[in-house]
VOLO-919668 format. One record per residue: residue in three letters; chain; x, y, z of N, C-alpha, C in turn. Coordinates in Angstrom, 1 decimal, decimal comma. Layout:
% VOLO-919668
+-------+------+--------+--------+--------+--------+--------+--------+--------+--------+--------+
| ketor | nuke |   n_xx |   n_yy |   n_zz |  ca_xx |  ca_yy |  ca_zz |   c_xx |   c_yy |   c_zz |
+-------+------+--------+--------+--------+--------+--------+--------+--------+--------+--------+
|   ala |    A |      X |      Y |      Z |      X |      Y |      Z |      X |      Y |      Z |
...
+-------+------+--------+--------+--------+--------+--------+--------+--------+--------+--------+
//
This chain:
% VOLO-919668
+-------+------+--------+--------+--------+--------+--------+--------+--------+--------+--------+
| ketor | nuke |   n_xx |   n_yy |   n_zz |  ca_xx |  ca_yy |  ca_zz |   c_xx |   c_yy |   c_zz |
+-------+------+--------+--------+--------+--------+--------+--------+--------+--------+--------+
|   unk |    A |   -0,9 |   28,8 |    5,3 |   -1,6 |   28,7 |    4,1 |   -0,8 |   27,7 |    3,2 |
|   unk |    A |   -1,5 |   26,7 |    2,6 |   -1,0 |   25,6 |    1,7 |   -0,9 |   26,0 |    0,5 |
|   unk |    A |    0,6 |   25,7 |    0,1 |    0,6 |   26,2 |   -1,3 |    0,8 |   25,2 |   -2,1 |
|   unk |    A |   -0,4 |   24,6 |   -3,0 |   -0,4 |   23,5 |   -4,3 |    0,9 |   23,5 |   -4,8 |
|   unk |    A |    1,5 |   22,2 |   -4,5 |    2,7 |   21,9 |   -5,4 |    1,9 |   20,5 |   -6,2 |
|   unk |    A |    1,2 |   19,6 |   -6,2 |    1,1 |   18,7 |   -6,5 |    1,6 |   17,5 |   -5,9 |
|   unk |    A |    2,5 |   17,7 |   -5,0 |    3,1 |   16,4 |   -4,3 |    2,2 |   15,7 |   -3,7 |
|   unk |    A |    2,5 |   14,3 |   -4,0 |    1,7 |   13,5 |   -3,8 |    2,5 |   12,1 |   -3,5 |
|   unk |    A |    1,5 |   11,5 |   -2,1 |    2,0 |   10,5 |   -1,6 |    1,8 |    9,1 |   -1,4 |
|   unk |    A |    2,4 |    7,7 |   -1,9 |    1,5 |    6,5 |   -1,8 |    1,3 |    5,7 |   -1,0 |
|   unk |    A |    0,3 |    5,6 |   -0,9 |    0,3 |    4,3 |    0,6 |    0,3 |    3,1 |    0,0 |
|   unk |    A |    0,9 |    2,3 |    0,0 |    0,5 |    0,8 |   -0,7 |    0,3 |   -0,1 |    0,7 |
|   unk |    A |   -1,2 |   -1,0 |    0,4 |   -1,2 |   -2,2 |    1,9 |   -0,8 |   -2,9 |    1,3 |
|   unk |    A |    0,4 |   -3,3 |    1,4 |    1,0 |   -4,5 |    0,1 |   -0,1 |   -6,2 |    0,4 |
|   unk |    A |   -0,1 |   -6,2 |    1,5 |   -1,0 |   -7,3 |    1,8 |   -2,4 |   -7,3 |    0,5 |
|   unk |    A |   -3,0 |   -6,0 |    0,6 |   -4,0 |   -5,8 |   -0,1 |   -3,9 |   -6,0 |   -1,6 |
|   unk |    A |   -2,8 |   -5,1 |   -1,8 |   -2,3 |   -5,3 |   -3,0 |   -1,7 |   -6,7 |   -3,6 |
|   unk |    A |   -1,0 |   -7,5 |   -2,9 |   -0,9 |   -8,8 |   -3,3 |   -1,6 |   -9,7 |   -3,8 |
|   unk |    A |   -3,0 |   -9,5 |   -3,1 |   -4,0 |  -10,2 |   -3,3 |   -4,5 |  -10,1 |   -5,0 |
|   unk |    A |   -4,5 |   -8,3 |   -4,4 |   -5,1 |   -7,8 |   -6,3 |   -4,4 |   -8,4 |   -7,2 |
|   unk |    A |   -3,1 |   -8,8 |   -7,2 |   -1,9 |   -9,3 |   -8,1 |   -2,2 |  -10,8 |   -8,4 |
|   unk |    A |   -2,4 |  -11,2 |   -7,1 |   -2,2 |  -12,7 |   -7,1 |   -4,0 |  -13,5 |   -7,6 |
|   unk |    A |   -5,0 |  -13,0 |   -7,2 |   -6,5 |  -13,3 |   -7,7 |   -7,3 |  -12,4 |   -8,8 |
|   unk |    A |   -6,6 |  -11,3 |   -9,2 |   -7,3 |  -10,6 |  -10,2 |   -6,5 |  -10,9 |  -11,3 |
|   unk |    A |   -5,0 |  -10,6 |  -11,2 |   -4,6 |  -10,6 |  -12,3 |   -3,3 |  -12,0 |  -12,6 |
|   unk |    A |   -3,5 |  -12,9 |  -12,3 |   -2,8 |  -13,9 |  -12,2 |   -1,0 |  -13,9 |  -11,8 |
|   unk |    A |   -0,9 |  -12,8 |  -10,9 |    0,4 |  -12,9 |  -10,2 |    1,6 |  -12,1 |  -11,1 |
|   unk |    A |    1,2 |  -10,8 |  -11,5 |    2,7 |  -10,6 |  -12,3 |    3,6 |  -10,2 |  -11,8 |
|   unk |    A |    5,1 |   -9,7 |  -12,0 |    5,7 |   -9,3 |  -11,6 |    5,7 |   -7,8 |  -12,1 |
|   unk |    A |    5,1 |   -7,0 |  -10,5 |    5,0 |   -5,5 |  -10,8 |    5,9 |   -4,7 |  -11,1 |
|   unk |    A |    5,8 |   -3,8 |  -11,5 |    7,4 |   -2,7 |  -11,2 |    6,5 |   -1,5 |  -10,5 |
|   unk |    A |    7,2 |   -1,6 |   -9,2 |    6,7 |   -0,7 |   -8,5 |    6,7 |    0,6 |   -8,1 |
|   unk |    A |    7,8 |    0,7 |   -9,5 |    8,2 |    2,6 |   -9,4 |    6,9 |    2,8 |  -10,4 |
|   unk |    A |    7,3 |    1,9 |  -11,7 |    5,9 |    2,6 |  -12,6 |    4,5 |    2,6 |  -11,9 |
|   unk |    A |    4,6 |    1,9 |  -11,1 |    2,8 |    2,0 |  -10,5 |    2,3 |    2,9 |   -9,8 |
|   unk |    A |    3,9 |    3,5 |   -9,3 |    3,2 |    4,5 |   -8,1 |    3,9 |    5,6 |   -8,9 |
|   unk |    A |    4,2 |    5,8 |  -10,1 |    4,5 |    7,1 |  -11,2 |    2,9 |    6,6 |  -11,7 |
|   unk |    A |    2,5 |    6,1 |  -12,6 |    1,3 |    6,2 |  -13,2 |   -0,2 |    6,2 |  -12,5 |
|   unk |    A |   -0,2 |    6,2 |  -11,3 |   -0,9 |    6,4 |  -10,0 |   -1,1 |    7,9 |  -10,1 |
|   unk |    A |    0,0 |    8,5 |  -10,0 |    0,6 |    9,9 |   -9,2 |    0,0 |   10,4 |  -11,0 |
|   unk |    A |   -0,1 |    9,8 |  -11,9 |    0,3 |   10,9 |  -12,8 |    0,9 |   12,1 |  -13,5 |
|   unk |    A |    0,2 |   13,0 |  -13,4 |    1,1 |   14,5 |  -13,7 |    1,7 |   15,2 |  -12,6 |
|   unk |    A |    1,4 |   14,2 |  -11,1 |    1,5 |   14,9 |  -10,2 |    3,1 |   14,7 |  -10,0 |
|   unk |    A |    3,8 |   15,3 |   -8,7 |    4,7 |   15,0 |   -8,1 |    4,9 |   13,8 |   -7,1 |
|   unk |    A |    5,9 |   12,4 |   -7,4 |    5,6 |   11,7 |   -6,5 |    6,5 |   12,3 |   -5,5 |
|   unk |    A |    6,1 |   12,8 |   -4,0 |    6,8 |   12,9 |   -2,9 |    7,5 |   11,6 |   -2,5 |
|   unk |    A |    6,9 |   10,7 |   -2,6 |    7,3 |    9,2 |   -1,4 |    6,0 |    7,9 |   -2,0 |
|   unk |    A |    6,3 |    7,0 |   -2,4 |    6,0 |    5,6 |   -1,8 |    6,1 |    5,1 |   -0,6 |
|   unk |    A |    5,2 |    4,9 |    0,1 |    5,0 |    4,4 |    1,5 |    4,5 |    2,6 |    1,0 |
|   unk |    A |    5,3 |    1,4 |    1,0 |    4,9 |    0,3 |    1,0 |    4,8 |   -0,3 |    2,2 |
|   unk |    A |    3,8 |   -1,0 |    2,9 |    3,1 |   -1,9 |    4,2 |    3,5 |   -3,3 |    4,2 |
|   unk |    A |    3,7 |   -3,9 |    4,6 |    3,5 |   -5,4 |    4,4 |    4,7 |   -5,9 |    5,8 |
|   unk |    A |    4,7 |   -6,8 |    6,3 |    4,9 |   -7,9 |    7,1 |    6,1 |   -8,7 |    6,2 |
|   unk |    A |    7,3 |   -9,2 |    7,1 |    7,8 |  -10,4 |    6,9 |    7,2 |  -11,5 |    6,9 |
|   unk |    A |    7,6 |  -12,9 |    6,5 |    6,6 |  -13,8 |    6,6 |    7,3 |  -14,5 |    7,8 |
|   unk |    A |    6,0 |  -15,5 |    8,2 |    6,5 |  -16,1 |    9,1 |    7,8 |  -17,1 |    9,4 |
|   unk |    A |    8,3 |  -17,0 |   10,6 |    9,3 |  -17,9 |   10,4 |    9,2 |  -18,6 |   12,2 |
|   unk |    A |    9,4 |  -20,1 |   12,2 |    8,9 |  -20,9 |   13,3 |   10,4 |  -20,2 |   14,1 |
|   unk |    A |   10,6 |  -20,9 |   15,3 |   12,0 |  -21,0 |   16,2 |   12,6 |  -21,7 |   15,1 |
|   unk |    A |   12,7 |  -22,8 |   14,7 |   13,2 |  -23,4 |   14,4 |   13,2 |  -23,5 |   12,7 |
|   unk |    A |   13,0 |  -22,8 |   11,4 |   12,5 |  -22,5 |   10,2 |   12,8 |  -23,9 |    9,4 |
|   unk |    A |   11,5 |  -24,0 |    8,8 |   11,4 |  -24,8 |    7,2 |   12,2 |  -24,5 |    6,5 |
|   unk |    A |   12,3 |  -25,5 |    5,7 |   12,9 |  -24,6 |    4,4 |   12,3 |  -24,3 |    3,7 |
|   unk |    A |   10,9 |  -24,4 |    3,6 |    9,6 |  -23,7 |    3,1 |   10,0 |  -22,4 |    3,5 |
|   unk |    A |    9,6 |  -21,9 |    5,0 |   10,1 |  -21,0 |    5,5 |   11,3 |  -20,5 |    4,6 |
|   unk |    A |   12,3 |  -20,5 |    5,4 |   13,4 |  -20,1 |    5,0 |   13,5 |  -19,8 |    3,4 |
|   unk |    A |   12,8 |  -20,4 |    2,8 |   12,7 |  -19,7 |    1,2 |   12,0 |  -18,5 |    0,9 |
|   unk |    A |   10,5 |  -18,9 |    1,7 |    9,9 |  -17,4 |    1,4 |   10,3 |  -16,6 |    2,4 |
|   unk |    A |   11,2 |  -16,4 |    3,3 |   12,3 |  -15,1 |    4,0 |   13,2 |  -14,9 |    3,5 |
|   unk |    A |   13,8 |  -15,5 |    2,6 |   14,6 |  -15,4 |    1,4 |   13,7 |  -14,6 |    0,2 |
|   unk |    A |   13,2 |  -14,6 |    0,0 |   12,1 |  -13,9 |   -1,1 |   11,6 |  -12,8 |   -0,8 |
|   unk |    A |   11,1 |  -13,0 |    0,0 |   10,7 |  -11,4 |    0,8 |   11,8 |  -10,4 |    1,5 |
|   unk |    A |   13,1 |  -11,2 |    1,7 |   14,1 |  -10,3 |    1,6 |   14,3 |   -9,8 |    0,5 |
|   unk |    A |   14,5 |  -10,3 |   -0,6 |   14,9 |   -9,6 |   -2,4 |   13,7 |   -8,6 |   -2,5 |
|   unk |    A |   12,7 |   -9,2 |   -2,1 |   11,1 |   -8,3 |   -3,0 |   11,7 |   -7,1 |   -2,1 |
|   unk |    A |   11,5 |   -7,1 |   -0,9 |   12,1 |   -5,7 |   -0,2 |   13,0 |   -4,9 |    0,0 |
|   unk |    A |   14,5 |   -5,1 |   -0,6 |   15,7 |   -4,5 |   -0,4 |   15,7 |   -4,2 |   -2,2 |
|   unk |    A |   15,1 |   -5,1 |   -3,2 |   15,0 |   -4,2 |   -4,5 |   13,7 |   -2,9 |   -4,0 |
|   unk |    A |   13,1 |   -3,0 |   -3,8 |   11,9 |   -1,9 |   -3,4 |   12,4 |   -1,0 |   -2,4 |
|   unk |    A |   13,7 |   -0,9 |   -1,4 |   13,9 |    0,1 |   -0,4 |   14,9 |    0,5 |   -1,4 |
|   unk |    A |   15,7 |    0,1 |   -2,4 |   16,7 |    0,9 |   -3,5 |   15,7 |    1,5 |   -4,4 |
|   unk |    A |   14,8 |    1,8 |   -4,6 |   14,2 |    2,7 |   -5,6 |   14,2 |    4,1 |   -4,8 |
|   unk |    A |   14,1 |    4,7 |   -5,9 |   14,3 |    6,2 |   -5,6 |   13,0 |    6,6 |   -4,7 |
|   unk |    A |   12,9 |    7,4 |   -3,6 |   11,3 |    7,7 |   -2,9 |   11,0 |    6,9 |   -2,7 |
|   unk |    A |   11,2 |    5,5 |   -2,2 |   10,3 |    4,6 |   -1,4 |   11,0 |    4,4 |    0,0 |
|   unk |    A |    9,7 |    4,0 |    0,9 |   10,0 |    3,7 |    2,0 |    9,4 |    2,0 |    2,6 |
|   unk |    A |   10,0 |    1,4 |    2,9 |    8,8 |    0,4 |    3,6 |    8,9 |    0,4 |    4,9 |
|   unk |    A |    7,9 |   -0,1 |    4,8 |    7,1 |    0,2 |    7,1 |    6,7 |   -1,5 |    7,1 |
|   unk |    A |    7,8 |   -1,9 |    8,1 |    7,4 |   -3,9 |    8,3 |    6,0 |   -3,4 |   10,0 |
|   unk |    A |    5,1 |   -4,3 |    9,3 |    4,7 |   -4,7 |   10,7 |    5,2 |   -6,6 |   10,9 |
|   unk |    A |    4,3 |   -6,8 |   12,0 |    4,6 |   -8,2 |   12,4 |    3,1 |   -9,4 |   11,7 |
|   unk |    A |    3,6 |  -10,3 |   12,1 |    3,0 |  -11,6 |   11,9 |    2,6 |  -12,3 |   12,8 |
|   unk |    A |    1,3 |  -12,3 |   12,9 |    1,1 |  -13,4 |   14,2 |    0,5 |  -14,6 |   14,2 |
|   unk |    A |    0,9 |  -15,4 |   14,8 |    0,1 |  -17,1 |   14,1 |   -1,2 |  -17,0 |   15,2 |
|   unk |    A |   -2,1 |  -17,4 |   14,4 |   -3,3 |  -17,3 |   15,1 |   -3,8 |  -19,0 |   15,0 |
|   unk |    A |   -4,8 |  -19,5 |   15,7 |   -5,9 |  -20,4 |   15,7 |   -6,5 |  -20,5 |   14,7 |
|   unk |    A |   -6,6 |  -19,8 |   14,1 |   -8,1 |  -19,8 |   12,9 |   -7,4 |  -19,6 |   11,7 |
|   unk |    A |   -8,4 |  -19,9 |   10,7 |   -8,0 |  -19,6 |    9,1 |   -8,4 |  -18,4 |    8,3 |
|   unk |    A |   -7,0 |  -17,6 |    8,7 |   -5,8 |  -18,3 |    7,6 |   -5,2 |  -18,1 |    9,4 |
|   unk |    A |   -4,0 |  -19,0 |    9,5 |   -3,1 |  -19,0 |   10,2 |   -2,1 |  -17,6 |   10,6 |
|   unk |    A |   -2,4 |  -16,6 |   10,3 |   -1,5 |  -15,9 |   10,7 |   -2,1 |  -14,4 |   10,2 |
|   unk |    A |   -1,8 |  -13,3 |   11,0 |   -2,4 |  -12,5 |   10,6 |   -1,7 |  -11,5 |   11,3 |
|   unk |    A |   -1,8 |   -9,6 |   10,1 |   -1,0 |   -8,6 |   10,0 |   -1,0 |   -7,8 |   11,6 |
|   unk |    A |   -0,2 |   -7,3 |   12,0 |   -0,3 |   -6,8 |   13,0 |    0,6 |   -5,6 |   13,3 |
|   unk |    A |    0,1 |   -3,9 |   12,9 |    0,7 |   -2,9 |   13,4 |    0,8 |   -2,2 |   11,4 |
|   unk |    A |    0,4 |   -3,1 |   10,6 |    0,7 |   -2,6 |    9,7 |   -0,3 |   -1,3 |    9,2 |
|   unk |    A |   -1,7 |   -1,4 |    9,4 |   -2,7 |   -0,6 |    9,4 |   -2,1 |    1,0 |   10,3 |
|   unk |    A |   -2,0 |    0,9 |   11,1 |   -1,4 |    1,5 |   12,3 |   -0,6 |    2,5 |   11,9 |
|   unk |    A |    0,8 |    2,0 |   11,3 |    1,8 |    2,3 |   10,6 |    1,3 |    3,6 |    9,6 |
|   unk |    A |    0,3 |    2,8 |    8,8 |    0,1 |    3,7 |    7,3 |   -1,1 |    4,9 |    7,8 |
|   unk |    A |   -1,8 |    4,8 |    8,5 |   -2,3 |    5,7 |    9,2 |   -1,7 |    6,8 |    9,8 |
|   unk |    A |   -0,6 |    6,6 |   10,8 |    0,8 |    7,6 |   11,3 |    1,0 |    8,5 |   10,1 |
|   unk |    A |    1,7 |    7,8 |    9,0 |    2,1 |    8,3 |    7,8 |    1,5 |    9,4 |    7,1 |
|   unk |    A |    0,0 |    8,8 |    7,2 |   -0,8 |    9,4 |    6,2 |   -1,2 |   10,6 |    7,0 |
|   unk |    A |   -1,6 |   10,9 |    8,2 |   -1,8 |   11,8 |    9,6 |   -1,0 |   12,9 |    9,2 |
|   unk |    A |    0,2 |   12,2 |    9,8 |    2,0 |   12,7 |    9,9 |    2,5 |   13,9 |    8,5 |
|   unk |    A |    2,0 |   12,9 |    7,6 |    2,3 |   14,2 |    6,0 |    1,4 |   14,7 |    5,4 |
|   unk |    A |    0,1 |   14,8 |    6,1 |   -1,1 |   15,7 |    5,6 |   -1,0 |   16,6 |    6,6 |
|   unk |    A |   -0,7 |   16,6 |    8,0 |   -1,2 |   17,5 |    9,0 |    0,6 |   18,3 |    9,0 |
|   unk |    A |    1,6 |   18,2 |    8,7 |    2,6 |   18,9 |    8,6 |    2,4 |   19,9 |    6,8 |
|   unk |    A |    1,7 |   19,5 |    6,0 |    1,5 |   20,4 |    5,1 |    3,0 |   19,9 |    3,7 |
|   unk |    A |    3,2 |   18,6 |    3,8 |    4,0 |   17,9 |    3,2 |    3,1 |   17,2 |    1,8 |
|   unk |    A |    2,7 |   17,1 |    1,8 |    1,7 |   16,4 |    0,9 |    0,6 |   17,4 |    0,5 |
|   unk |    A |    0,1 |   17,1 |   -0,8 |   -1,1 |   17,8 |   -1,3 |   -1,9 |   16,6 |   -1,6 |
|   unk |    A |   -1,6 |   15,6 |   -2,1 |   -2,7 |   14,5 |   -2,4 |   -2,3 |   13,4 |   -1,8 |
|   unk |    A |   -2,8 |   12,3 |   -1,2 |   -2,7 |   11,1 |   -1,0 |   -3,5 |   10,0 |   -1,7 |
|   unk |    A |   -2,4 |    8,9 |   -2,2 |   -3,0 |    8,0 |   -3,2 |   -3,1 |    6,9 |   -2,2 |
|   unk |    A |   -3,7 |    6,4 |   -1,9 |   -4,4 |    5,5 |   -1,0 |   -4,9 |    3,9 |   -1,9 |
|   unk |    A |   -3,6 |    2,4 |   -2,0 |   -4,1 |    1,2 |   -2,5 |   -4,6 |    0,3 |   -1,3 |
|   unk |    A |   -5,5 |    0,4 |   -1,2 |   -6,1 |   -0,5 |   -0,1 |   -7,4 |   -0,9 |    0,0 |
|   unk |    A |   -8,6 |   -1,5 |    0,6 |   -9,9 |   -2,1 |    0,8 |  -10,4 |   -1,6 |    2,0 |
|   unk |    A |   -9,3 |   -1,5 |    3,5 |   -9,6 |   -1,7 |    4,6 |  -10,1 |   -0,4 |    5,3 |
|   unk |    A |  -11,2 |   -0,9 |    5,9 |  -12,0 |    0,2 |    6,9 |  -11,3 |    1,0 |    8,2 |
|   unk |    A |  -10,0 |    0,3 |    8,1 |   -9,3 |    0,7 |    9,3 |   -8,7 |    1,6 |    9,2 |
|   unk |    A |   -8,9 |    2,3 |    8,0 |   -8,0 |    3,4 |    7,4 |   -9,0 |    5,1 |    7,5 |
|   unk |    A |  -10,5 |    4,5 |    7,4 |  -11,1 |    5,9 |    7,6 |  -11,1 |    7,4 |    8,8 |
|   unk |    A |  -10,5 |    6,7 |    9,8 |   -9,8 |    8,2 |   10,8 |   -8,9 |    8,5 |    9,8 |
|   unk |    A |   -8,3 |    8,0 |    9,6 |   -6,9 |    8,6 |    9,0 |   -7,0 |    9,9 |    7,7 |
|   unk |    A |   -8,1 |    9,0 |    6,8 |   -8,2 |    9,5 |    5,9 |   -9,4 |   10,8 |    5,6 |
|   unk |    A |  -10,4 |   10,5 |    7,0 |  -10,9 |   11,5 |    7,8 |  -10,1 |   12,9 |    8,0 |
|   unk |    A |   -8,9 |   12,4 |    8,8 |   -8,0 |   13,5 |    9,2 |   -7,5 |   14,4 |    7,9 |
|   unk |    A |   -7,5 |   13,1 |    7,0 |   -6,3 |   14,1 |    5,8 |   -7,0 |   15,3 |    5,0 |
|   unk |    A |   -8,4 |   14,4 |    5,3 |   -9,3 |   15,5 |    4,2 |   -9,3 |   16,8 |    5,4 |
|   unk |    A |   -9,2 |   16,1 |    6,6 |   -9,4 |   17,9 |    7,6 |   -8,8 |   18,5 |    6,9 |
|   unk |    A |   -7,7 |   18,2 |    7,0 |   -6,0 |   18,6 |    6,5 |   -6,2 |   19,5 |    5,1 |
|   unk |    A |   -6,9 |   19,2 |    4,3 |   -6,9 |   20,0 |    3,0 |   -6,5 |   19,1 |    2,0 |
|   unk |    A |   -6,1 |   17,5 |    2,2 |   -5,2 |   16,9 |    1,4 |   -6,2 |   16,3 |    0,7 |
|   unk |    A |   -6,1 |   16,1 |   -0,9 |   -7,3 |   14,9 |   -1,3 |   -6,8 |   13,7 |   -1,6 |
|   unk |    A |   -7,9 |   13,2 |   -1,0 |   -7,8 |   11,4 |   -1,2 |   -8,1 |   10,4 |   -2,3 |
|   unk |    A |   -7,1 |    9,9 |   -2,7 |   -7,8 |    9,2 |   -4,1 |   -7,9 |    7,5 |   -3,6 |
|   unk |    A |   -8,3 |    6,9 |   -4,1 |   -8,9 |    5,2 |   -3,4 |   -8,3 |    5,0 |   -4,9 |
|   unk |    A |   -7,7 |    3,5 |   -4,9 |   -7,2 |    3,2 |   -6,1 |   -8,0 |    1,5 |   -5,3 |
|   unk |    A |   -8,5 |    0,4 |   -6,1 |   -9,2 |   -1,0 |   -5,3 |   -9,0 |   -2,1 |   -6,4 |
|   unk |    A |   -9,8 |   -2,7 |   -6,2 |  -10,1 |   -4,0 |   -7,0 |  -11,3 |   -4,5 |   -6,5 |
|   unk |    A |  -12,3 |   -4,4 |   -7,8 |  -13,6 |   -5,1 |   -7,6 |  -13,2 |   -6,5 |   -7,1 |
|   unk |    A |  -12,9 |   -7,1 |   -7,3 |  -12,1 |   -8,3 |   -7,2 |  -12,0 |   -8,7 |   -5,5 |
|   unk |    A |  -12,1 |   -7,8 |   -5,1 |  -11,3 |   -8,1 |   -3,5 |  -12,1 |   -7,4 |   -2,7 |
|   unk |    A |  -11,9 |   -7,7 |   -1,3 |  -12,9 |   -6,7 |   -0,5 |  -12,6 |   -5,4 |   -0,2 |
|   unk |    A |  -14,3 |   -4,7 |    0,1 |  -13,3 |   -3,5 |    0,0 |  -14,4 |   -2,2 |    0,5 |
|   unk |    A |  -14,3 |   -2,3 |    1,8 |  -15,0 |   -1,3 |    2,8 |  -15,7 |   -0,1 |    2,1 |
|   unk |    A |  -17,2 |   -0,5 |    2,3 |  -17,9 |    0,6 |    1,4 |  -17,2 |    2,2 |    2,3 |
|   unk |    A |  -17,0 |    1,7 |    3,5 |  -17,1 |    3,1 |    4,4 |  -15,9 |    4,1 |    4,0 |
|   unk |    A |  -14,5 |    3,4 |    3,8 |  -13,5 |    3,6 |    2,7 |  -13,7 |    4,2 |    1,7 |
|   unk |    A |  -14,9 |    3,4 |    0,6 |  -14,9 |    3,5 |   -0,6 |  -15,9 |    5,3 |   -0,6 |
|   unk |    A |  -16,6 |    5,3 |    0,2 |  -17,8 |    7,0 |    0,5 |  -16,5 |    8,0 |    1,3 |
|   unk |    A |  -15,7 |    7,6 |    1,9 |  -15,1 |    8,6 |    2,5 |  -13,7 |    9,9 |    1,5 |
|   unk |    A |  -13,2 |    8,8 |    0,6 |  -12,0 |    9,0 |   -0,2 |  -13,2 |    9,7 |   -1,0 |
|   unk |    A |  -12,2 |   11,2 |   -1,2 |  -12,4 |   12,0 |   -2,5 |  -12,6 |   11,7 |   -3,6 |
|   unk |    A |  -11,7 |   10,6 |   -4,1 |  -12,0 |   10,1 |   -5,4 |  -11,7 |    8,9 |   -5,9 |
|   unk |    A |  -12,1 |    7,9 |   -6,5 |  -11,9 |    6,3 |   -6,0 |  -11,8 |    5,7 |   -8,0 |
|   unk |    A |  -10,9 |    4,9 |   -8,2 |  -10,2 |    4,5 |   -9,0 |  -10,5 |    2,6 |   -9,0 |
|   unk |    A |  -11,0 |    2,3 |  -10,1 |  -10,5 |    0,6 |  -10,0 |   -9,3 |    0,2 |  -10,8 |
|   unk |    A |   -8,6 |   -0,7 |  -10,1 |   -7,1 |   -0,8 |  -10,7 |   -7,5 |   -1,5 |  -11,6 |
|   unk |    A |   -6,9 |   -1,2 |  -12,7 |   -7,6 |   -2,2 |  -14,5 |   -6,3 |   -3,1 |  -14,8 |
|   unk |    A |   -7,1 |   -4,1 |  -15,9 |   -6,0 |   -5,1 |  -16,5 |   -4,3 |   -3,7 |  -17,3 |
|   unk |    A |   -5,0 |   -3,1 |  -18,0 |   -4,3 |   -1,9 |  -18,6 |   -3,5 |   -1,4 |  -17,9 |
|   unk |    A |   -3,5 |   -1,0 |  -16,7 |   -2,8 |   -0,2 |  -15,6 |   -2,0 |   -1,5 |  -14,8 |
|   unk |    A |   -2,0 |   -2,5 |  -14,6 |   -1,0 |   -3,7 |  -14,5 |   -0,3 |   -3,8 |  -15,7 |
|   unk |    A |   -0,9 |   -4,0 |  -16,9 |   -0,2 |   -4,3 |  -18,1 |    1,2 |   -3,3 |  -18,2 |
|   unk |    A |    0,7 |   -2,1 |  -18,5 |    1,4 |   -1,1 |  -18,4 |    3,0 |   -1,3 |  -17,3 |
|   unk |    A |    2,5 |   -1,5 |  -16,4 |    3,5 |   -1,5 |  -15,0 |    4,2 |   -2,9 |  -14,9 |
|   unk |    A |    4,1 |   -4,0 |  -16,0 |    5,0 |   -5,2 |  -15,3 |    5,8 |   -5,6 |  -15,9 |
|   unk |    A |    6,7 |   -6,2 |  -15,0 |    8,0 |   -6,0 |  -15,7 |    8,1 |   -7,4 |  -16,4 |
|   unk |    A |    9,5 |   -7,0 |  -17,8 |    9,0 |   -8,5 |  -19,1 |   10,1 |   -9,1 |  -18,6 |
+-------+------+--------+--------+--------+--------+--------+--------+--------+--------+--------+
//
């Protein structure tokens, strides 16, 4: 038998979320304890779960390259020193088509996660930042589980009606709720 503590846990597809950052609200610099504390609310945050890929880098690196893996080293080793966060790298693969390169294992990842601490009875709510349809088993399973699902999106961006009917309860991320969270 589950017993309500409120603990609650976040998935961020940082990919997803970038986008929100970078075409909705003109790129700020988040603070990403406050987002996933004002997310969570009154609740308990168990864990930040953040998603996202290294960026690419050739055999031989740019210094294009080599700057933004320099940058996404910083964005990710300040974010693995916050208190309750975790991040899960997938990979990068260069593709043929546009855009050039695309996520691979990250979906996958946050799915495990979300499975993994709904069906062990670790979690009571899952806060769920994402668009993608690839996420409804998962979030299927959680609600088996007992766990409720909240959808946090951006009109802004795409964003799987099938996702958007499945989650318990669905949230648009506002100018207010960035405002709130960025750092001066």
């Amino acid at each position: 038998m589950r017993i309500l503590t409120d603990k609650t846990a976040v998935f961020i597809d940082n990919g997803y979320l970038s986008k929100v950052l970078k075409y909705d609200f003109n790129e700020p610099k988040l603070d990403y304890r406050a987002f996933s504390d004002l997310l969570c609310g009154s609740c308990e945050r168990f864990r930040t779960y953040v998603y996202d890929c290294p960026p690419y880098q050739s055999p031989v690196p740019t210094d294009s390259e080599k700057k933004r893996k320099s940058d996404s080293d910083r964005f990710f080793t300040a974010l693995d020193r916050l208190p309750r966060f975790e991040i899960r790298y997938g990979r990068l693969r260069k593709t043929n088509s546009n855009p050039p390169f695309e996520q691979k294992g990250v979906d996958v990842l946050l799915s495990v996660d979300l499975v993994r601490l709904s069906s062990s009875n670790k979690i009571d709510k899952a806060i769920l930042v994402s668009g993608d349809s690839d996420f409804v088993p998962a979030v299927r399973v959680a609600k088996d589980e007992g766990v409720i699902v909240e959808l946090f999106y951006s009109k802004g961006q795409n964003l799987s009606r099938e996702l958007y009917q499945i989650c318990d309860d669905r949230f648009d991320i506002t100018r207010d709720m960035i405002d709130k969270c960025t750092l001066k």
